[in-house]
Structures are given as structure tokens and as C-alpha cells.
C-alpha positions in Angstrom: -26.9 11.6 -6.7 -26.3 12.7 -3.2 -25.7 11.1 -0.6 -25.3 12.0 3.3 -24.5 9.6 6.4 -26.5 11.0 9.9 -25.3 10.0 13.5 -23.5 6.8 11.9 -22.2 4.5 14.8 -20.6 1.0 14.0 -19.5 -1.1 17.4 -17.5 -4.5 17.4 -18.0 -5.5 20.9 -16.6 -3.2 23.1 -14.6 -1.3 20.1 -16.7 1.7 18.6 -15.2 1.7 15.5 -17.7 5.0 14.3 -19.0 7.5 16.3 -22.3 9.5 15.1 -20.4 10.5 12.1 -22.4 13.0 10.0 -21.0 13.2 6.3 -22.0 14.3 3.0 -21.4 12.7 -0.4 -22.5 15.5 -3.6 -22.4 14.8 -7.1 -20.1 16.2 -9.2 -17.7 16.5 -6.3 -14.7 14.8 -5.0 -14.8 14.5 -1.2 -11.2 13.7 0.4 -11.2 11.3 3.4 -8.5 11.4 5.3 -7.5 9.5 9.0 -5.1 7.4 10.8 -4.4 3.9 10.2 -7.6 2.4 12.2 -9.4 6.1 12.2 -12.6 3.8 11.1 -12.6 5.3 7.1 -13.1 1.8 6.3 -15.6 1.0 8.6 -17.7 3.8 7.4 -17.1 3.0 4.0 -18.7 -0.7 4.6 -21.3 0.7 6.0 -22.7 3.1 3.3 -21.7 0.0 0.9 -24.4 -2.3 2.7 -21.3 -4.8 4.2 -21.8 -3.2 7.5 -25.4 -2.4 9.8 -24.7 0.5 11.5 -26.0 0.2 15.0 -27.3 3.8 15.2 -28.0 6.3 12.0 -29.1 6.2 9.2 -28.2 6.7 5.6 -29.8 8.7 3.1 -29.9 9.1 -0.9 -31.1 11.9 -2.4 -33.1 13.2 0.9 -34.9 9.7 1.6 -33.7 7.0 4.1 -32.7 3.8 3.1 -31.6 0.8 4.5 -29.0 -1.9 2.7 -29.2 -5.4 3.7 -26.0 -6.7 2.0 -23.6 -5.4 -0.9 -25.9 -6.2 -3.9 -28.4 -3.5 -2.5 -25.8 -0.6 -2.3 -24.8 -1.8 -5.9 -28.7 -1.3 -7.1 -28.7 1.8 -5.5 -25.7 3.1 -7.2 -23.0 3.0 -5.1 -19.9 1.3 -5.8 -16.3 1.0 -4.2 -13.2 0.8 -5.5 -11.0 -1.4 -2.9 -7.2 -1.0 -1.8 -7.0 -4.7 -2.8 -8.1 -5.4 -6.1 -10.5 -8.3 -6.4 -10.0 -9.3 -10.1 -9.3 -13.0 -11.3 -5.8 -13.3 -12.8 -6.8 -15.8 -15.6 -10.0 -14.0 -16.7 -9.9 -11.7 -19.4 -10.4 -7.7 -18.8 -14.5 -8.2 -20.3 -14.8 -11.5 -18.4 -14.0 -9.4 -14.9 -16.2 -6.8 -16.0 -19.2 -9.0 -16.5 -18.6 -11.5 -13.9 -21.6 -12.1 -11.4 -23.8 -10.0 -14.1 -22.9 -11.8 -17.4 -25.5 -10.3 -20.5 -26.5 -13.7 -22.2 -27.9 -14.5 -25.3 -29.6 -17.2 -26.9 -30.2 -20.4 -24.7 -28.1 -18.1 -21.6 -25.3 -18.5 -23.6 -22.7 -15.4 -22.2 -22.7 -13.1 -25.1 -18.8 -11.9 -25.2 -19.3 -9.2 -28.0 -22.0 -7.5 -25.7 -19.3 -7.6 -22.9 -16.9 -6.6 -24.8 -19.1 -3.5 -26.5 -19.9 -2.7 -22.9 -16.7 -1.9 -21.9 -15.6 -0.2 -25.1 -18.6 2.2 -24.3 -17.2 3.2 -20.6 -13.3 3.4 -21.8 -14.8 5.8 -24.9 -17.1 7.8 -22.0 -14.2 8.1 -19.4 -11.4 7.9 -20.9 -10.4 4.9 -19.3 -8.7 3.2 -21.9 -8.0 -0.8 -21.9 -8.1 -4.3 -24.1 -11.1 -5.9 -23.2 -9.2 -9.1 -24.3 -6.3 -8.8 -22.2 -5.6 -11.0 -19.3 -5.7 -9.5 -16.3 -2.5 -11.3 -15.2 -0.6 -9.6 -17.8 -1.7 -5.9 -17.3 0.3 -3.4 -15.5 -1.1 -2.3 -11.7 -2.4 1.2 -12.7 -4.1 -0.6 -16.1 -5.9 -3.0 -13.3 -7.1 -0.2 -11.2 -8.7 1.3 -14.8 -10.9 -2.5 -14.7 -11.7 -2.2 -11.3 -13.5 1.5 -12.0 -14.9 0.1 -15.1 -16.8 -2.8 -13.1 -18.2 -0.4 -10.5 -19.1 1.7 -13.6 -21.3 -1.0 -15.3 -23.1 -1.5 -12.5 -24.6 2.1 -13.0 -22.5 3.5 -10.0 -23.4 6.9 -9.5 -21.4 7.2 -5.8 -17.7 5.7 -6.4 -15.3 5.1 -3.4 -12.0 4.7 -3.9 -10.3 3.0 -1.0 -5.9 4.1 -1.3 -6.4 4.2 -5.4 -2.7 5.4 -5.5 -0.8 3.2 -3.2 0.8 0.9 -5.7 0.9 3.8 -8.9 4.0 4.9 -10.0 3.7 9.0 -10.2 3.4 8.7 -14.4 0.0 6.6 -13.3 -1.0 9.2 -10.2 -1.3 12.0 -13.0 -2.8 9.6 -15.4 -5.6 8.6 -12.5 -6.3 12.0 -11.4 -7.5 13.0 -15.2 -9.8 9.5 -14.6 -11.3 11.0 -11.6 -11.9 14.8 -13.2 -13.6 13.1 -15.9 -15.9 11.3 -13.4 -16.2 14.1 -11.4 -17.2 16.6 -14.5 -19.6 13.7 -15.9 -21.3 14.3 -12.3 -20.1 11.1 -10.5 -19.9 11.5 -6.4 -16.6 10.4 -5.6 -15.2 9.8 -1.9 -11.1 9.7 -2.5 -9.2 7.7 0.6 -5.9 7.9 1.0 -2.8 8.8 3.6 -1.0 10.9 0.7 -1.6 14.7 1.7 -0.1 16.3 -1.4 -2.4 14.1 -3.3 -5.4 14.3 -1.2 -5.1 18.2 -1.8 -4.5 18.4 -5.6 -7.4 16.0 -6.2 -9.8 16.9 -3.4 -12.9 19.3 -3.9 -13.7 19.1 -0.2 -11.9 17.2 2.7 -13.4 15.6 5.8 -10.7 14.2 8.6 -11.3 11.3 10.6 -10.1 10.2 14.3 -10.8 8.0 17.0 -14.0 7.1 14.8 -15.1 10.9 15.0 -15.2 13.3 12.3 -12.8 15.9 14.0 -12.2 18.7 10.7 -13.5 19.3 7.8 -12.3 21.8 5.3 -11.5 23.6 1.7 -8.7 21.9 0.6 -7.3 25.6 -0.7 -7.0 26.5 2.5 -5.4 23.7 3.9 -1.5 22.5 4.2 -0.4 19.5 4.3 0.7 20.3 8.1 -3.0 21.5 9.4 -4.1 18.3 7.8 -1.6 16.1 9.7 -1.9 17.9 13.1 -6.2 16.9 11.9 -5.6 13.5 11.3 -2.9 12.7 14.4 -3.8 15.4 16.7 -0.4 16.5 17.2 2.2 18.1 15.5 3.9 16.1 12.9 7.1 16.6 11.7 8.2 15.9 8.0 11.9 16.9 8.4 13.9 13.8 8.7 17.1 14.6 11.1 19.9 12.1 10.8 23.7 11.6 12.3 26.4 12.8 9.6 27.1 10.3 7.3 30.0 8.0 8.3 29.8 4.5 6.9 31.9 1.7 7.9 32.7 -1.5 6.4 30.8 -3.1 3.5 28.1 -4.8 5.1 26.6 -6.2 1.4 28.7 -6.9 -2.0 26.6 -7.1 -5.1 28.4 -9.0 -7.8 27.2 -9.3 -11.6 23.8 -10.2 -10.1 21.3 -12.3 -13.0 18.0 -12.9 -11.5 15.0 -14.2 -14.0 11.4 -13.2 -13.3 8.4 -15.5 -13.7 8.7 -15.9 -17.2 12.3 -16.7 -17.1 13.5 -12.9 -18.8 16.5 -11.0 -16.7 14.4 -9.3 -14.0 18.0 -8.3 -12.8 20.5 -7.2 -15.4 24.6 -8.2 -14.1 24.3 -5.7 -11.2 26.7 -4.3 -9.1 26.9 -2.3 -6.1 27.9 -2.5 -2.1 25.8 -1.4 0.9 27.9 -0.5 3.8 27.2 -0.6 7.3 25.8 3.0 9.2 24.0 3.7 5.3 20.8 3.8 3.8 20.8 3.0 0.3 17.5 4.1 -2.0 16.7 2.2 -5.1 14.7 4.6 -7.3 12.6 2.9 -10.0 9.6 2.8 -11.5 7.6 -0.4 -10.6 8.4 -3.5 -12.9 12.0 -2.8 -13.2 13.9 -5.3 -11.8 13.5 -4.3 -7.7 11.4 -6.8 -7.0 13.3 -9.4 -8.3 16.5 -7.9 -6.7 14.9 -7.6 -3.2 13.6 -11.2 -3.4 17.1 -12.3 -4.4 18.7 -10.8 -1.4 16.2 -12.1 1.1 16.3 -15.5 -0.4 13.2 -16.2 -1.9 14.6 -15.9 -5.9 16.9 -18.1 -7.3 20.0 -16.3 -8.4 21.0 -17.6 -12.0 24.3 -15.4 -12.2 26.9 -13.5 -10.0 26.8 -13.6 -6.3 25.8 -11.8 -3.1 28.1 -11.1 -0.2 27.1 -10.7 3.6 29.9 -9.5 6.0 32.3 -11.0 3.5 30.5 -14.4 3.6 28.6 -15.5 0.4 25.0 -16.0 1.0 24.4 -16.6 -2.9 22.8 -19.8 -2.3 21.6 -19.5 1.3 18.1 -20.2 3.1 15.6 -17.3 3.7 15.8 -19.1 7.5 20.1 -18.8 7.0 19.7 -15.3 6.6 17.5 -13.8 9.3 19.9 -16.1 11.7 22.5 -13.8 10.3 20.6 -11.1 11.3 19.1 -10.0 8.0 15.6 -8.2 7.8 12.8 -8.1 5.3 9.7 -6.2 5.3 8.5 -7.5 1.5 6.5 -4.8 -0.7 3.2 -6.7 -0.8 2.0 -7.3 3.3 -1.0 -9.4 2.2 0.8 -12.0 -0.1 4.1 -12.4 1.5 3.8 -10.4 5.0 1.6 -11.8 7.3 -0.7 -15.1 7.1 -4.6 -13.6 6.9 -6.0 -16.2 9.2 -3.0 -15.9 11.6 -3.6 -14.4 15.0 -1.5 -10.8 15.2 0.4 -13.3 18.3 1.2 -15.5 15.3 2.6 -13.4 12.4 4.2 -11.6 14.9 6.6 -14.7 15.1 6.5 -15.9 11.5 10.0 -16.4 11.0 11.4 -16.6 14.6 8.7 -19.0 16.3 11.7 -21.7 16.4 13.8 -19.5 18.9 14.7 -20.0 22.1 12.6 -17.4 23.3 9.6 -19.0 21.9 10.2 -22.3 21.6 11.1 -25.3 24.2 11.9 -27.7 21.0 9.0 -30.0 21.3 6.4 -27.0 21.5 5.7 -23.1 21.3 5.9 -21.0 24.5 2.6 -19.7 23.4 2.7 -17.2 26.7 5.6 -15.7 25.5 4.9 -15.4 21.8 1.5 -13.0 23.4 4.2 -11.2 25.5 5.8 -10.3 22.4 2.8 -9.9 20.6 1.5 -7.5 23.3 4.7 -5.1 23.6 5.3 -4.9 19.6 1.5 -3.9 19.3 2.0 -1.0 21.8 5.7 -0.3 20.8 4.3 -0.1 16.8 1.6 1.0 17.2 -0.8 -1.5 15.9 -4.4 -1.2 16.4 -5.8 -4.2 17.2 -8.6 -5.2 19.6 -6.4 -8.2 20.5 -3.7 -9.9 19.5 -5.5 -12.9 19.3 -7.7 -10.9 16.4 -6.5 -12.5 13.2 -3.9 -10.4 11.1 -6.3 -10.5 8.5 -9.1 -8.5 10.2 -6.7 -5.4 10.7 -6.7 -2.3 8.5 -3.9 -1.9 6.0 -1.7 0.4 7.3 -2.1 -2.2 10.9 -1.2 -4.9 9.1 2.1 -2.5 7.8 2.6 -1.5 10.7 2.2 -5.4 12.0 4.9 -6.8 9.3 7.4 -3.7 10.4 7.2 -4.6 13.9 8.2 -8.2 13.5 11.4 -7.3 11.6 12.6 -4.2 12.9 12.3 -5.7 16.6 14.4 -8.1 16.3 18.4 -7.7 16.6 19.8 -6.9 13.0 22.7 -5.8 11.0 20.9 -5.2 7.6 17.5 -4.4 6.6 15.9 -5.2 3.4 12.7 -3.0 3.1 10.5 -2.4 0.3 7.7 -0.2 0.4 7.9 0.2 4.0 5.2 3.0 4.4 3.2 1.9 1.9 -0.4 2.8 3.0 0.9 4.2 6.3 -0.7 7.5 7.8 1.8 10.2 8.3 2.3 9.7 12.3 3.1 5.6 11.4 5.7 7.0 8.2 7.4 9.4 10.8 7.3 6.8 13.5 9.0 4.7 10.9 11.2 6.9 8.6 12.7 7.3 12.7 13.3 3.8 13.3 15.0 3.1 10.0 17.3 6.2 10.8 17.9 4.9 13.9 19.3 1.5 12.7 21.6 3.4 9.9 22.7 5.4 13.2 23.4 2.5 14.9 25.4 0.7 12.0 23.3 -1.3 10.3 22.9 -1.5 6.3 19.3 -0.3 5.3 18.3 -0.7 1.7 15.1 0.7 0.7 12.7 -0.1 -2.2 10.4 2.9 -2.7 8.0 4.1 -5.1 7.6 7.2 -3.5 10.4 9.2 -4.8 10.4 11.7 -1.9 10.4 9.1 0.5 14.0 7.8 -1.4 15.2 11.7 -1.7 14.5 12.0 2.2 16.0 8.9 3.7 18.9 7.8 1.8 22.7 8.6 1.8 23.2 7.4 -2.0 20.2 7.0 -4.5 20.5 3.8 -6.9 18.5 4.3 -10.1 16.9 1.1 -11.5 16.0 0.9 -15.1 15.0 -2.3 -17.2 17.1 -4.3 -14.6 20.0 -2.6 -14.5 21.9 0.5 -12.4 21.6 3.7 -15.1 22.3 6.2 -12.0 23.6 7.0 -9.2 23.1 9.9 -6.7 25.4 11.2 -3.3 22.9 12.5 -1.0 24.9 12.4 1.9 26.4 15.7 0.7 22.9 17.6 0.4 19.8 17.6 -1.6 19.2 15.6 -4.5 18.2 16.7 -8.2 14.8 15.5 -8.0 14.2 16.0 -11.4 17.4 14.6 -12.6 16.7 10.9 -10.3 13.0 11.1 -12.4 14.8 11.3 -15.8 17.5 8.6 -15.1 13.9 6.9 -13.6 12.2 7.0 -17.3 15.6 5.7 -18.3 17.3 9.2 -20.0 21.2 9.0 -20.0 22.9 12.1 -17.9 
């Protein structure tokens, strides 16, 4: 099935969020979308998925014009997307997710399981995409979840699948494992329109790429032609630089001691294994890992959201074992948390709002009695611009911004205020590659300027570009360790110790 979108033009108000965008879907073909944070990929997405009217345009399937009044009629007509955010219910079983909202019944409606569960079998056998139909969802691994979410579109008879970021939370084992998915799909003749801000990726996978800015389609190309700098210069439309340039290494005093650190996970296991290291000021530390090792329990611990059960954590020589979340940014402590949606910003909260999530009780913005709501859209207004966050206002609520804006939101908020160490995990995730550069600069500016940075990445390059030492994380505990402030990294070695091999 082929698909092609003519003169497409979506408005909000006064924001044109598409432009007479002409683009062509084929079958049998992976087509690369690439743009900025805000570029409008989205947009258009929700548009040829029947969650959008486009103002102007039209869309057509197979030569002839239709017209989608809502989701379910993009679904009938065999397109399906794949969203950044999966929308699966924890409790449910893999078959139950599958089935729900089209649940085969049997005798007296009663929902036949078996042929849920036969269904499913089928597509895993077909695609290779293999998974328990019994297993909760709650207890399956991110890139096993990502498997469900194809499988839903797929028995739905998708024959158009758009995959919205598919590999911003894999680990690079589940990357490769994903790109076989999508060959598979592609040589069963699937269309397939692949999102994403990763270039390397976008390039490997990619049978044809299409760039996005400013709501215009502004380059298209063969993706064996391209480099990963033509397609930045495309998507930002200036030259980007991926060389990170930092002071030489000089650290100063220890800004953070680690001592026999035990932190428990939700089902009270050691997330964190008796750890030990220091963080000292004018350094960035990188914790290496592959997701579900411990990190996120660590990183919780040291902002103070996790209970420490053993050891303790030192600030500036004082112990903060036992201190408040609140305690700690007063001490001049950042956190920019791995998942923006659940723990970053507040959906419904204006961008004004998050903006002053966990400083609304200052001075600056508060009398005491009540908020200084002029100032709090002062700051609002000057992070927006300073970070770069699209937004049409920032009374627009937080939840209503792209991805990569709401990053780029949850990164202004901490890394504006005055700090000493900063805790951040996954700070680019879903950032374009102006936003990661804009960023990758300001957390080399604060190691310049002698604060502690640790960073929690699951983009290895991102930890073999950045850091000064690398700390390898494996089943809770420190199995490596890596001076980079003396030159390049082993990146095959960090990837071993990563998989837990011994040096």
C-alpha cells in the first residue's frame, strides 16, 4: 500500500505547525523522517493517522483521496503508529493489550483468550517478533514492550506503520535486535515511516530520507549519499558541530563520596550493590550500563527520592544520606530524571509552572502567602528563549509540547538555577542534534566552572564524549572503570565490561 500526503497544512491558531508538505509513503520501503524538536514530524504524523484535519491537502492511499474523521478510520484503512510513549496497561497481560478495544469473543461474547493468544503467536511466528502472550506487561523489559506495541498495530491489519523515536529508550543489544524487526516488515512489504533524532541510526535503517523544518519539507535524499553532517546542517540549517571541546582536566576537591551504597528496587532486591566511588568538583563522571542495572536506583538515591537501606552519601563533606529531595536542591543539587513525562514535568502544568517545580517557594517567586505569578512568566519567558523551547506560550501546558520541548523544558529548569552538582540522566534523550550540542555545551560549561556532573546515559558515545572517568555499572555494582581525561576510550572494552566480561 502506498501512501502520499499533497500540499498538507495543519494551523493551531496563529502557529502553522505544517506547511504544504508533499510526502510519499511506498511499500516495502523504509522512509526516514528526520527534523528538529517542534519541526512538526508529529503533527504530520497525526494527520495521516486521522487525529488531526489538515486545514489544506489532502491524503491519498493507493492513488484515491480519502478523508479520516478520527483514529479508528486510519486504523480500517491500514495505517497504524507506533508512539514514543507506549500506551499499554501495566496489569494486562501481553494478549490482553493486543486484543484490547477489538477483543474476538466466543460463545455468549465471552472474550475467547486462546484465539488472542493464537493471534499473537501467528504475528511473533510471521515477524519474528518474539514474546509470551502471558506475560504481564509490567514485568517485560522496554525493548520486549516495544515488540507488543508493533504487534497491536499489526493485528489491526496495518499495512502503513509509523514508528514515532522506536529507539529512544533501547539499549544498543535491542537497536540491532529492532532493526532485524523492521527488515522483516519492510521485506514482508510493510510501508514504514522511521522517526527519530539518531543520524547513525536513521542512516543504517533508512531506505529513503525526507528532512523536516519550520513545518516545511526542506531535503530529501538517498541515505547512501548522505552523512550524518549534510543531514544535521538539513535538519538545523546550520552547521553543527559534533566535536565536544573541553578545558584540561583539573579537578578539585571531592564534591560527592559514595560509601557502601545498598539501595532496593520495587521489589525489594539490591538495585545498588555496596558501591563506592567519589565525584569531584570541575568533573564529569559517566555511568555506562545497560538499562535495568542498578542506575536508576542509584540516581534516585542521590537526588533523594529512594530510600537508602545501607552505606551513605556525602555532599561537600556533609552527609545527605537521609536528606529531603527539597534539602538538596537548597544545597544546590540538580536533577534532570531519565523519564520527563513521569517524574519531569506535571502534563497539565503550564510551561510557567514546571518551569518552577521545585523552586516556586523562593524568594524570587514567592511573597510567603502567595506566588509572584509575574515573575514566575518572567522566568518562564527567558528559559524558553535561553533553551530553546518551542512553545506557543508559556501558558501552553507542558503536556501539549513535543518530546524533545518538554527535554529541553525539564533541562532548563535545572541547569538555570545556581548549582554545584548535577545529577543528569538521559539528558538528550529524544533531543535533535542542535538541542544535544546546545546541551552537551552547557554541561561542559558547568564541569568548567567547578561543578560535579554525573551523567546517566544509554548512549554510549554520548558517555565516551563527555566524561573525564567512565563508571561501568553491571547487576548493581562498579565492574569498570575508565580515565578519559587522558584520551580516547576503548569503546569496545566499556561495551564488554557493559555485558559484564571481567578485564
Amino acid at each position: 500500500m502506498d501512501v502520499e500526503l499533497r500540499g498538507i497544512t495543519k494551523r493551531f491558531g496563529p502557529v502553522v505547525a505544517n506547511s504544504g508538505v508533499n510526502l510519499t509513503i511506498r511499500s516495502g520501503e523504509v522512509l526516514g523522517l528526520l527534523g528538529e524538536n517542534g519541526a512538526g514530524k508529529s503533527t504530520l504524523m497525526n494527520v495521516l493517522c486521522g487525529l488531526y484535519r489538515p486545514d489544506e491537502g489532502e491524503i491519498l492511499i493507493d492513488g484515491k483521496p480519502v478523508t479520516f474523521d478520527g483514529p479508528g478510520a486510519a486504523i480500517k484503512a491500514g495505517i497504524g503508529m507506533v508512539h514514543q510513549h507506549f500506551m499499554l496497561v501495566p496489569v494486562f497481560t501481553v494478549a490482553e493489550n493486543v486484543v484490547l478495544g477489538v477483543e474476538p469473543t466466543g460463545r455468549a461474547d465471552y472474550l475467547d483468550l486462546d484465539a488472542a493468544r493464537a493471534q499473537v503467536r501467528q504475528i511473533h511466528e510471521q515477524y519474528g517478533l518474539e514474546v509470551d502472550p502471558d506475560a504481564l506487561i509490567e514485568n517485560l523489559p522496554v525493548g520486549v514492550q516495544q515488540r507488543v506495541e508493533i504487534i497491536k498495530v499489526l493485528f489491526r491489519s496495518a499495512e502503513v506503520l509509523i514508528l514515532d523515536e522506536p529507539t529512544a529508550v533501547l539499549t544498543p543489544q535491542e537497536v540491532s535486535e529492532f532493526f532485524e524487526i523492521v527488515k522483516s516488515l519492510r521485506d514482508a512489504g510493510k510501508a514504514l515511516v522511521f522517526i527519530t533524532h539518531k543520524l547513525n541510526e536513521i542512516l543504517e535503517i533508512a531506505d529513503r530520507i525526507s528532512v523536516l523544518r519550520g513545518g516545511e519539507i526542506v531535503g530529501e535524499g538517498d541515505p547512501k549519499k548522505l552523512s550524518t553532517t549534510d543531514l544535521a546542517e538539513m535538519m538545523v540549517g546550520r552547521p553543527v558541530s559534533f566535536d565536544v571541546v573541553k578545558k584540561p582536566y583539573e579537578p578539585g576537591p571531592s564534591m560527592i563520596e559514595v560509601s557502601d551504597l545498598v539501595v532496593l528496587n520495587e521489589n525489594d532486591s539490591v538495585a545498588v550493590d555496596h558501591l563506592d566511588f567519589t565525584i569531584k568538583s570541575g568533573e564529569i563522571v559517566g555511568i555506562a550500563g545497560v538499562q535495568g542495572n542498578g542506575q536508576s536506583a542509584l540516581v534516585e538515591a542521590l537526588a533523594g527520592l529512594r530510600e537508602v537501606v545501607g552505606g551513605s552519601i556525602r555532599y561537600a563533606g556533609e552527609d545527605i544520606t537521609r536528606a529531603s529531595p527539597r534539602a538538596r536542591h537548597k544545597m544546590g543539587i540538580a536533577h534532570i530524571p531519565e523519564d520527563r513525562q513521569r517524574t519531569g514535568i506535571i502534563p497539565s502544568f503550564t510551561v510557567a509552572e514546571n518551569m518552577v517545580l521545585d523552586t516556586y517557594y523562593d524568594e524570587r517567586f514567592s511573597s510567603g502567602l502567595e506566588i509572584k505569578w509575574d515573575k514566575v512568566r518572567e522566568n518562564a519567558a527567558q528559559n524558553a528563549v535561553e533553551f530553546d523551547v518551542r512553545t506557543p506560550s508559556v501558558y501552553a501546558a507542558a503536556g501539549h509540547l513535543s518530546g524533545g520541548n518538554q527535554q529541553k523544558l525539564v533541562v532548563a529548569r535545572e541547569m538555570s538555577r545556581d548549582t554545584k552538582f548535577l545529577i543528569a540522566a538521559q539528558p538528550t534523550r529524544g533531543l535533535d542534534v542542535g538541542s544535544i550540542e546546545y546541551i552537551h555545551q552547557r554541561l561542559i560549561d558547568a564541569r568548567d566552572e567547578g561543578d560535579g556532573v554525573l551523567i546517566v546515559s544509554s548512549e554510549l558515545d554520548e558517555i565516551l564524549a563527555l566524561s573525564d572517568r567512565i563508571l561501568v555499572m553491571f547487576k548493581g555494582r562498579i565492574v569498570a572503570e575508565f580515565d578519559a581525561s587522558k584520551g580516547p576510550v576503548d569503546k569496545n572494552a566499556v561495551g564488554l565490561a557493559m555485558a559484564g566480561a571481567k578485564a
